[in-house]
C-alpha positions in Angstrom: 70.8 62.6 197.3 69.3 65.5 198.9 71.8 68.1 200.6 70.7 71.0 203.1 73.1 73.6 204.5 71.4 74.8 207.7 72.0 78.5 209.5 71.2 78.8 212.9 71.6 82.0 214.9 70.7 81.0 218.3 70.0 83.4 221.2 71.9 81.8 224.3 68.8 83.1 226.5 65.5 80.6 225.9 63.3 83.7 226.0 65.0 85.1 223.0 64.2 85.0 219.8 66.2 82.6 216.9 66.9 83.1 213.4 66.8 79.7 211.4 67.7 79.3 207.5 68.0 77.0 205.0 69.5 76.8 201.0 69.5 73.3 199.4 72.1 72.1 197.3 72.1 74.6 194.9 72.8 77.7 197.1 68.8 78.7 197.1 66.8 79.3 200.2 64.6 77.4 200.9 63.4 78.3 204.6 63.8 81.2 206.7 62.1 81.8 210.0 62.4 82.9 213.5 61.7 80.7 216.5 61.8 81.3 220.5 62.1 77.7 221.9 63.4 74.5 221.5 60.8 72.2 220.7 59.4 74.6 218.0 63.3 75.5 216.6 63.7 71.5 216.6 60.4 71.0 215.3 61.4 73.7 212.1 64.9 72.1 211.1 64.1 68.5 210.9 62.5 68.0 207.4 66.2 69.3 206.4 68.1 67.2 208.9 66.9 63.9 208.2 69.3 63.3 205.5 72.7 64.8 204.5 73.2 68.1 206.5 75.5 71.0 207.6 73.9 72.7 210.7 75.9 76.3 211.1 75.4 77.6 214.3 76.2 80.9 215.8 76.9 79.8 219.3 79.1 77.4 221.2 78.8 74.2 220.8 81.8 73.1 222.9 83.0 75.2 225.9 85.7 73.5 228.7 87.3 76.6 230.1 86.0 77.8 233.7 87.1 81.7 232.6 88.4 83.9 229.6 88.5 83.4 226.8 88.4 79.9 224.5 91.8 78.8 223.2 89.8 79.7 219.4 88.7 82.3 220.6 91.8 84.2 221.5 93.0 82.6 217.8 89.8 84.5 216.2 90.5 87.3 218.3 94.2 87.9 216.8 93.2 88.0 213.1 89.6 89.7 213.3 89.3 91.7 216.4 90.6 94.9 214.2 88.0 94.4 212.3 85.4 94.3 215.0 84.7 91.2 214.3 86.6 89.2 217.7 84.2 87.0 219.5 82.9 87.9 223.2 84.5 84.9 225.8 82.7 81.5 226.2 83.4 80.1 229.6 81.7 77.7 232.0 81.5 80.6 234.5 78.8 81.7 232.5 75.8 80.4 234.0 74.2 79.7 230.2 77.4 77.9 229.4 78.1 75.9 233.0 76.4 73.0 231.9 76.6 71.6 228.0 75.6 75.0 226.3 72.3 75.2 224.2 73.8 75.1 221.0 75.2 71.3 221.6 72.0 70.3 223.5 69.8 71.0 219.7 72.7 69.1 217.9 72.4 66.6 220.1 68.7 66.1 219.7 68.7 66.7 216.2 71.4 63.5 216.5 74.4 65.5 214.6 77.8 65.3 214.7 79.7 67.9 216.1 83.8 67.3 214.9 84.4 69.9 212.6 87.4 67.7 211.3 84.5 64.4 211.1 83.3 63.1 207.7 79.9 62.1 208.6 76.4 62.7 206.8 75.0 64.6 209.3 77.1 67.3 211.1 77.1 70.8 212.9 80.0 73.0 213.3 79.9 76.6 215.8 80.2 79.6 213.4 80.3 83.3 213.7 78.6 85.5 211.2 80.9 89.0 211.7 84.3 87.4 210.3 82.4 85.3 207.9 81.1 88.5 206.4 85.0 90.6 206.9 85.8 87.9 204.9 83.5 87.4 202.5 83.0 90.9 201.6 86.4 92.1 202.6 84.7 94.8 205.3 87.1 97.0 206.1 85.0 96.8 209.5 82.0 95.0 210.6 78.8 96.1 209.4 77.1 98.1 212.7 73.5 96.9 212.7 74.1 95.4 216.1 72.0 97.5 218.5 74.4 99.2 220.9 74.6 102.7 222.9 74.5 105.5 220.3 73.9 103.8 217.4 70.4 105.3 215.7 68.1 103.6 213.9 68.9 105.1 210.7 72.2 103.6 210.9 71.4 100.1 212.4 68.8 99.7 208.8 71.0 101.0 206.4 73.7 98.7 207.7 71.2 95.8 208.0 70.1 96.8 204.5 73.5 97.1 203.5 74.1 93.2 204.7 71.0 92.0 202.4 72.7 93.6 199.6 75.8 91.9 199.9 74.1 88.6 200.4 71.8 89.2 196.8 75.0 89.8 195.4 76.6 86.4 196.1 73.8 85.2 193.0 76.8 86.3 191.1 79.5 84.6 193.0 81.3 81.2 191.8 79.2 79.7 194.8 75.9 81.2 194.3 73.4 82.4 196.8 70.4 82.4 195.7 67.9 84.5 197.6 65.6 87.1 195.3 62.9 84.2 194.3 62.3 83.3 198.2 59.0 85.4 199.2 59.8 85.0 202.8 63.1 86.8 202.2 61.7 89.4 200.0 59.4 90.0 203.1 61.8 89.9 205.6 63.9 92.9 203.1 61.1 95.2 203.1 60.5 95.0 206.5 64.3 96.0 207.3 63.2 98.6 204.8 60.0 100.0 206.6 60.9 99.6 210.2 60.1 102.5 212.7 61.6 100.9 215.7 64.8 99.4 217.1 62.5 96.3 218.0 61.5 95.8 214.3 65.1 95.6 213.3 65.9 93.2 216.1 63.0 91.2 214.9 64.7 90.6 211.5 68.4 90.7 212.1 68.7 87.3 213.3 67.0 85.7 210.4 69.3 87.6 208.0 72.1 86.3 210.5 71.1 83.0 209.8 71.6 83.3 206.3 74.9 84.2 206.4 75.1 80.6 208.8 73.5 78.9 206.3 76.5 80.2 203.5 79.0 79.5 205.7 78.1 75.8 205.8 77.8 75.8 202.3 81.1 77.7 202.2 82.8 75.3 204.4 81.7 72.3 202.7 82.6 73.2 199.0 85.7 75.4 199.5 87.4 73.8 202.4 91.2 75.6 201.2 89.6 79.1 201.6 87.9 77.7 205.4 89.6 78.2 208.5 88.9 76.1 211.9 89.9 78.1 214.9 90.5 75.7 217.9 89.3 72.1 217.7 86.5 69.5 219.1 88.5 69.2 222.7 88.1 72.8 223.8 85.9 74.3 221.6 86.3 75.9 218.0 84.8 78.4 215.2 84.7 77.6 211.6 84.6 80.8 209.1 86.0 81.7 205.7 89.6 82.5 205.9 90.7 86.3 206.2 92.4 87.0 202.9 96.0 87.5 203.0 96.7 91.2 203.3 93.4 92.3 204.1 93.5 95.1 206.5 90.7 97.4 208.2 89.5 100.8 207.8 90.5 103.4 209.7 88.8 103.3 212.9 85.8 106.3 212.2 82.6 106.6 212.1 81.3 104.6 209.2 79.6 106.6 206.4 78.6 104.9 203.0 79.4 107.3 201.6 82.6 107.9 203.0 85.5 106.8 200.4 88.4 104.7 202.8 91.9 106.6 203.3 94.3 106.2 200.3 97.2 104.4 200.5 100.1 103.1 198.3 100.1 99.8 199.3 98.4 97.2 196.8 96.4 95.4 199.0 95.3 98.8 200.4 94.6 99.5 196.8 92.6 96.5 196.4 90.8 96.8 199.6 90.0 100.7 198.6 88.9 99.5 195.4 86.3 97.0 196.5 84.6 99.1 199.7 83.7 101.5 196.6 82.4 99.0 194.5 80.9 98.2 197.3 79.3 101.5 198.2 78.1 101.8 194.5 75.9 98.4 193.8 72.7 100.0 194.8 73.3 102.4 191.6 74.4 99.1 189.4 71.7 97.2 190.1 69.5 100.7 188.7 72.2 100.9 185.3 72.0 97.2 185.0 68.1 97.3 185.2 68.0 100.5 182.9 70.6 98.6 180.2 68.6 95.2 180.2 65.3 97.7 179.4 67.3 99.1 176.8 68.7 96.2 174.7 65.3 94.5 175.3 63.8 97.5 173.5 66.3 97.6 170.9 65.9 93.5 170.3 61.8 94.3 170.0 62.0 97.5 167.7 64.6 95.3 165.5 62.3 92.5 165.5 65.2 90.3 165.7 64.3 86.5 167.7 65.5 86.0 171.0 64.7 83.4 174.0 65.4 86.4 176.8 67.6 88.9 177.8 68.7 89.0 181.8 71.3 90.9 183.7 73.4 91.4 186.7 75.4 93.6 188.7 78.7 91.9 189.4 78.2 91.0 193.1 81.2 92.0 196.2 82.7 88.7 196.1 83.1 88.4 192.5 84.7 91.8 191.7 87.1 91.5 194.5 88.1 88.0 193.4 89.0 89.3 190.4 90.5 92.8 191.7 93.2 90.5 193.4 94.0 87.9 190.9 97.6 88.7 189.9 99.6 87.6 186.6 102.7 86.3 186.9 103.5 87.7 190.4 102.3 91.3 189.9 98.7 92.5 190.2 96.4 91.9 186.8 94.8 95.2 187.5 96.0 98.6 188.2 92.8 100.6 188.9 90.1 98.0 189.6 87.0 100.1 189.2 87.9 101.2 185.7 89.7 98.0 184.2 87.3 95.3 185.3 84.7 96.2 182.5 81.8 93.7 183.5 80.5 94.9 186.0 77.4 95.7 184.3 76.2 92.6 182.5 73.7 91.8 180.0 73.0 88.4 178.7 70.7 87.4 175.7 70.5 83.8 174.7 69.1 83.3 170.8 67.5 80.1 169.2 70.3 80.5 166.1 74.1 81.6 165.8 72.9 83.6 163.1 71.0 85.8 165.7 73.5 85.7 167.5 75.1 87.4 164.5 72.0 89.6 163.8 72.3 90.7 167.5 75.5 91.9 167.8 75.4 93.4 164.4 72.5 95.8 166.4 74.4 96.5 169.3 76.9 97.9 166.5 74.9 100.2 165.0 72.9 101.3 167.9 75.2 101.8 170.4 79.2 102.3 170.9 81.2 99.3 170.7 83.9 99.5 173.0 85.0 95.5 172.6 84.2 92.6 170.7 85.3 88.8 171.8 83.8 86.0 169.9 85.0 83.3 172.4 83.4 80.4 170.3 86.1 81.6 167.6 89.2 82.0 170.3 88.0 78.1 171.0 88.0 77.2 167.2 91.1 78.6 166.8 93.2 76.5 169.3 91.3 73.6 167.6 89.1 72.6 170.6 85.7 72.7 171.2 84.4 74.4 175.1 82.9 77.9 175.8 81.1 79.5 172.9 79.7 83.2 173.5 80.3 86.8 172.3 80.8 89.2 174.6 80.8 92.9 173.4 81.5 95.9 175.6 78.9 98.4 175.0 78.0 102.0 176.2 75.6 104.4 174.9 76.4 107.1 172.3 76.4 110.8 173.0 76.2 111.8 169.5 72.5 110.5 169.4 69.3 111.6 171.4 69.2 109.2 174.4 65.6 109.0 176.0 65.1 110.6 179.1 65.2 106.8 181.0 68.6 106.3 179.9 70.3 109.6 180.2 71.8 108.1 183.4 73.7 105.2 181.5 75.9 107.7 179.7 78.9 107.4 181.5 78.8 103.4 181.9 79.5 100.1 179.9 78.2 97.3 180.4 79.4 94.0 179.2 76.8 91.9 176.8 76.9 88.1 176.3 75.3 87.0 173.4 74.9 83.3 172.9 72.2 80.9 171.7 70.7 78.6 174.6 72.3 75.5 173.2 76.0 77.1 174.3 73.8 78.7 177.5 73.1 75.2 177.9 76.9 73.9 178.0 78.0 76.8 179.8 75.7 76.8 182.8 76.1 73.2 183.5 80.1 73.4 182.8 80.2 76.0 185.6 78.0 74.4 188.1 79.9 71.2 187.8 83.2 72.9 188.0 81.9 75.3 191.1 80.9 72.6 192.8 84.3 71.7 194.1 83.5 68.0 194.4 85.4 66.8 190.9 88.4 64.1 192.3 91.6 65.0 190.4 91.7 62.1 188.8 88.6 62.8 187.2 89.5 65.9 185.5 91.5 65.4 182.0 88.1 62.3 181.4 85.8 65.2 182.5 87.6 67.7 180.4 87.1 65.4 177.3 83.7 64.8 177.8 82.5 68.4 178.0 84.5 69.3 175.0 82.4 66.1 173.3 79.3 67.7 174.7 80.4 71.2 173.6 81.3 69.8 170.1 77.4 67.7 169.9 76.0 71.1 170.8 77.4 72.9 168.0 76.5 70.3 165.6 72.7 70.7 166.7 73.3 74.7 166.1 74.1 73.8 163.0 71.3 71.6 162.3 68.6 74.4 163.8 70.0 76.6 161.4 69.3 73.9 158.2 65.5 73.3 160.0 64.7 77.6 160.0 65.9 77.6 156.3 64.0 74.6 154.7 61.2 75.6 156.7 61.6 79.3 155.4 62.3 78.2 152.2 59.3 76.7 151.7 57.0 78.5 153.5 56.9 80.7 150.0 54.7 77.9 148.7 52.3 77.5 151.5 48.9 78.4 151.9 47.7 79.2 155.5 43.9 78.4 156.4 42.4 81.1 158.3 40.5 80.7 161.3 36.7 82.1 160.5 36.0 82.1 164.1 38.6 84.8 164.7 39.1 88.1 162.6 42.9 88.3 163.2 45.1 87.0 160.9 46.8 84.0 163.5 49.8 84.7 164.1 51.5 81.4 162.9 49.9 82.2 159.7 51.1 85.2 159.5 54.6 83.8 160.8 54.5 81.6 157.3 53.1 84.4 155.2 56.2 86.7 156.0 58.9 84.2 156.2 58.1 84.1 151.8 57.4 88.0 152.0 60.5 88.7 153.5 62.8 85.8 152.8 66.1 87.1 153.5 64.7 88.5 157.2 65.1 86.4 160.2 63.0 85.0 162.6 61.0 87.2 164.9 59.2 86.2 168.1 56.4 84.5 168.4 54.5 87.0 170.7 55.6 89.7 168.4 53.5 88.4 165.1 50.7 88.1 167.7 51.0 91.8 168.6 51.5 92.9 165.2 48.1 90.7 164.3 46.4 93.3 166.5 47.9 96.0 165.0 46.5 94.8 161.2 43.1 94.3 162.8 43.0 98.1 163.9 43.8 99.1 160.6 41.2 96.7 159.2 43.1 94.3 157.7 41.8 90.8 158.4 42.9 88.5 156.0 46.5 87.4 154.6 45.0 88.1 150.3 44.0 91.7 151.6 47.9 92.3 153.3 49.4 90.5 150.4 47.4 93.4 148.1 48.7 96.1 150.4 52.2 95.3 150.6 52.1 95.7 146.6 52.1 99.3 146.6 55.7 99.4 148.6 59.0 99.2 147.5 61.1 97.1 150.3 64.5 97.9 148.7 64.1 101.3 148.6 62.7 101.4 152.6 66.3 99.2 153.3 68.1 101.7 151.5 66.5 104.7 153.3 66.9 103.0 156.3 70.4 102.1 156.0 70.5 98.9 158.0 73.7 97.7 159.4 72.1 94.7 161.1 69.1 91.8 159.4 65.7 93.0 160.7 63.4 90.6 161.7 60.4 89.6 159.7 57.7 91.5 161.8 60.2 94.8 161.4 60.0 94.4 158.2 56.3 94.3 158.0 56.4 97.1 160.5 58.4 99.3 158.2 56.3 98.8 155.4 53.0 99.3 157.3 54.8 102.5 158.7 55.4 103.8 155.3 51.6 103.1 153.7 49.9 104.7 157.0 52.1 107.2 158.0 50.8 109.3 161.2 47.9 106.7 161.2 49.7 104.1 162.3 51.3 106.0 164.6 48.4 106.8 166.4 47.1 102.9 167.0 46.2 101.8 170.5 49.1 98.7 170.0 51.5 101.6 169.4 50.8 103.4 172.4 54.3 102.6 173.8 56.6 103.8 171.2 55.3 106.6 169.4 58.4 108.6 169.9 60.5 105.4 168.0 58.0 104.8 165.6 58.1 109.1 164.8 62.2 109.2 164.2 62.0 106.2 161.8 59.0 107.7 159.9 61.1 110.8 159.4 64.0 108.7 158.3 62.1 107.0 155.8 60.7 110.5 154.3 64.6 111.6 154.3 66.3 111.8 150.4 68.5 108.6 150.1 71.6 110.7 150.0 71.1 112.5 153.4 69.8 109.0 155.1 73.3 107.4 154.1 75.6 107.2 156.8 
């Protein structure tokens, strides 16, 4: 059954402008928009209210008082108001609040349920965005992109900006937000990011507002022992995500980005230090993470070694300060946060085969420094259970080799790389949906637990049966005879794909786009047909290219094709329109296969 979490950030004046949002089940947006009245806000939610529903709105929905301040409010008040985050009074003195306010009047037409402690389908709850986020993203003080007196521009974007940020980097969380793919946010960003006027920013504020509604909902409905409910449905109440315990706020100063917080000794101090830094630094993990997936991509392509992709992330807010907290038997599991949690650079690259899996990390070896190696698949084994299979390896670059100008900056950084093939990708994305999703009764747990360690055992099985298919079908694609194609010059590249697998019969694998490319590169040199490579590849001696090479990891069938080609044609081939891109690569393993035997050994 359909599920929508709905954010609504509405302006208390009817001339004023409205942010709306919406994420569907899965934590991706869905709609995002900005509407003046009613009928037209109305008219936007209900395709996502028809159904099941969480409407979030940031105003009140129930107000009894004639002056001050809201019995929840004042509750609010005591645990955010250091943080800038308390919330201004609601009274009926108010002459936008003196009769049923206008955020009860739209639930009320959109026919929902406002008792935050009620069970029904269709409900709306009052939030407040500026404790969700203290909360969320343990501020040590609101974000100030709130136009007030003496706040510039400059500083109202980058703390707008700042606020995106931290909502892309919930993708990450255990309750994903999922934001990046949604044009009309990616609009709405770079419109933040090119405004020339106060009035641009206001323009967009409300909408990003909206999103945080919209998590809050989400937040509220799937992780109801981390929610608190300021007040209740007699006289009036504020939902948000609780204030963790020992959370305290900045210093009160002027807030610079770049401006470390105050040491302290205390460990929640610590803690709180820790993540405002890691904070400050994602816009330059996002650029290492980028600059490492380009890397291992390259690495993977040069190798010729198979694989379905290879993604990354920057560890979001929320995640790393999750795990900065987490304590082990009553003291805290880390000491120095920023330096001991080691993934907050990640790579993923998901394989057909364990034995690229194998061939993969055996790369990462030999190209770059290996800090850590965890076969988790082989923890699992070893406690005689099947469940999460994956290697992870702890990687950084090595300055004892030339590092291309593009990477120079990754130096001083690790970055954690999961290898895995996309049958255990398979297990493991849908174990940790299910699990994340907070709706499993306990009851259900020790039959759920069984099942997915059925499943996980079933999966490895068919990795093991993948592995039998590639060999038969390697082993006999030595006696095989490929039909060209007269209607195209180029050698096909599944013909070529069969003629190498019984050239190179101990080499894995390679991708299928890469015997395409390399197709192009053998008509360039003039070699059309599979009789006229077969004649070519004659005149080399494989063994003695391996040897010079000194390969600590299987290369791929179209690298091995590569290095012969590279050998035959020497500065010719490096000079070939479809090697355009990697001359400089192509140069240092020339040299290396021109270097004696006894000075290529390492």
């Amino acid at each position: 059954m359909r599920m929508y979490y709905v954010g609504v950030d509405l302006a208390w004046g009817h001339e004023k402008q409205s942010g709306l949002a919406v994420l569907n089940a899965d934590g991706r947006l869905v709609h995002v928009s900005a509407q003046v009245h009613d009928d037209a806000i109305v008219a936007s939610l209900t395709p996502y209210v028809d159904g099941d529903c969480l409407v979030a709105i940031d105003a009140p929905l129930v107000v009894k008082n004639a002056t001050g301040n809201r019995p929840c409010e004042t509750a609010l008040n005591r645990d955010f108001a250091r943080f800038d985050a308390g919330a201004h009074p609601s009274n009926t003195g108010k002459r936008e609040l003196s009769s049923p306010p206008r955020g009860a009047r739209l639930a009320t037409t959109l026919g929902l349920d406002m008792d935050p402690a009620s069970r029904s389908r269709r409900r709306a709850i009052e939030v407040y965005p500026h404790p969700a986020t203290v909360a969320l993203f343990r501020l040590g003080r609101t974000l100030k992109y709130k136009n007030k007196s003496g706040r510039p521009l400059s500083l109202l974007r980058s703390e707008l900006l700042e606020l995106t940020r931290l909502l892309e980097g919930l993708r990450d969380s255990p309750l994903p937000l999922l934001l990046d793919e949604h044009e009309a946010w990616k609009a709405l960003v770079a419109q933040i990011e090119s405004a020339e006027r106060k009035s641009d920013l206001r323009r967009t504020e409300d909408q990003v507002d909206a999103v945080v509604c919209a998590y809050v909902a989400m937040f509220a409905e799937r992780r109801p022992a981390m929610t608190t409910t300021y007040g209740d449905f007699t006289s009036g109440y504020i939902v948000t995500p609780t204030l963790p315990e020992g959370h305290r706020p900045s210093p009160r100063a002027p807030r610079l980005l770049e401006q470390p917080p105050e040491p302290t000794t205390d460990q929640n101090d610590h803690v709180r230090q820790a993540v405002q830094t890691y904070a400050s630094m994602q816009p330059e993990l996002r650029d290492a993470t980028d600059r490492f997936v380009a890397l291992v991509t390259t690495l993977l392509d040069d190798a010729g070694i198979n694989y379905l992709s290879v993604t990354g992330r920057a560890k979001s807010v929320a995640s790393f300060a999750a795990k900065a907290e987490r304590r082990a038997a009553g003291t805290p599991a880390y000491s120095d946060p920023l330096v001991e949690i080691t993934d907050q650079i990640g790579v993923r690259v998901i394989t057909y085969l364990r034995s690229d899996v194998t061939a993969v990390a055996d790369l990462l070896r030999d190209q770059l420094v290996l800090l850590d190696d965890r076969d988790m698949g082989m923890e699992t084994a070893r406690e005689g259970r099947f469940g999460y299979a994956s290697r992870h390896l702890l990687v950084a670059l090595d300055p004892a080799r030339s590092t291309p100008p593009a990477y120079e900056t990754l130096l001083q950084r690790r970055a954690q790389v999961q290898v895995r093939t996309v049958l255990q990708h398979a297990w493991a994305e849908f174990e940790h949906a299910i699990r994340y999703k907070g709706t499993i009764p306990q009851e259900h747990v020790p039959d759920l637990d069984r099942r997915f360690a059925l499943a996980a055992g079933l999966l490895e099985l068919a990795d093991h049966e993948f592995s039998v298919i590639q060999d038969r079908l390697q082993a006999s694609a030595v006696d095989q005879s490929p039909e060209p194609d007269v209607a195209d010059p180029r050698i096909s590249p599944q013909n070529l794909a069969t003629f190498l697998a019984g050239q190179y019969a101990d080499a894995g694998w390679s991708r299928t786009d890469h015997y395409a490319w390399v197709s192009g590169l053998l008509l360039e040199l003039g070699i059309t047909s599979l009789e006229e490579l077969a004649e070519l590849l004659t005149s080399v001696d494989s063994s003695a290219i391996n040897a010079r090479m000194g390969y600590q990891y299987p290369p791929g069938a179209v690298r091995r094709l590569d290095d012969a080609l590279l050998a035959i044609f020497g500065t010719r081939y490096l000079e070939l329109h479809g090697n355009a891109h990697r001359k400089a690569l192509l140069r240092t393993r020339l040299e290396r296969q021109r270097t004696p035997k006894q000075s290529a050994d390492r």
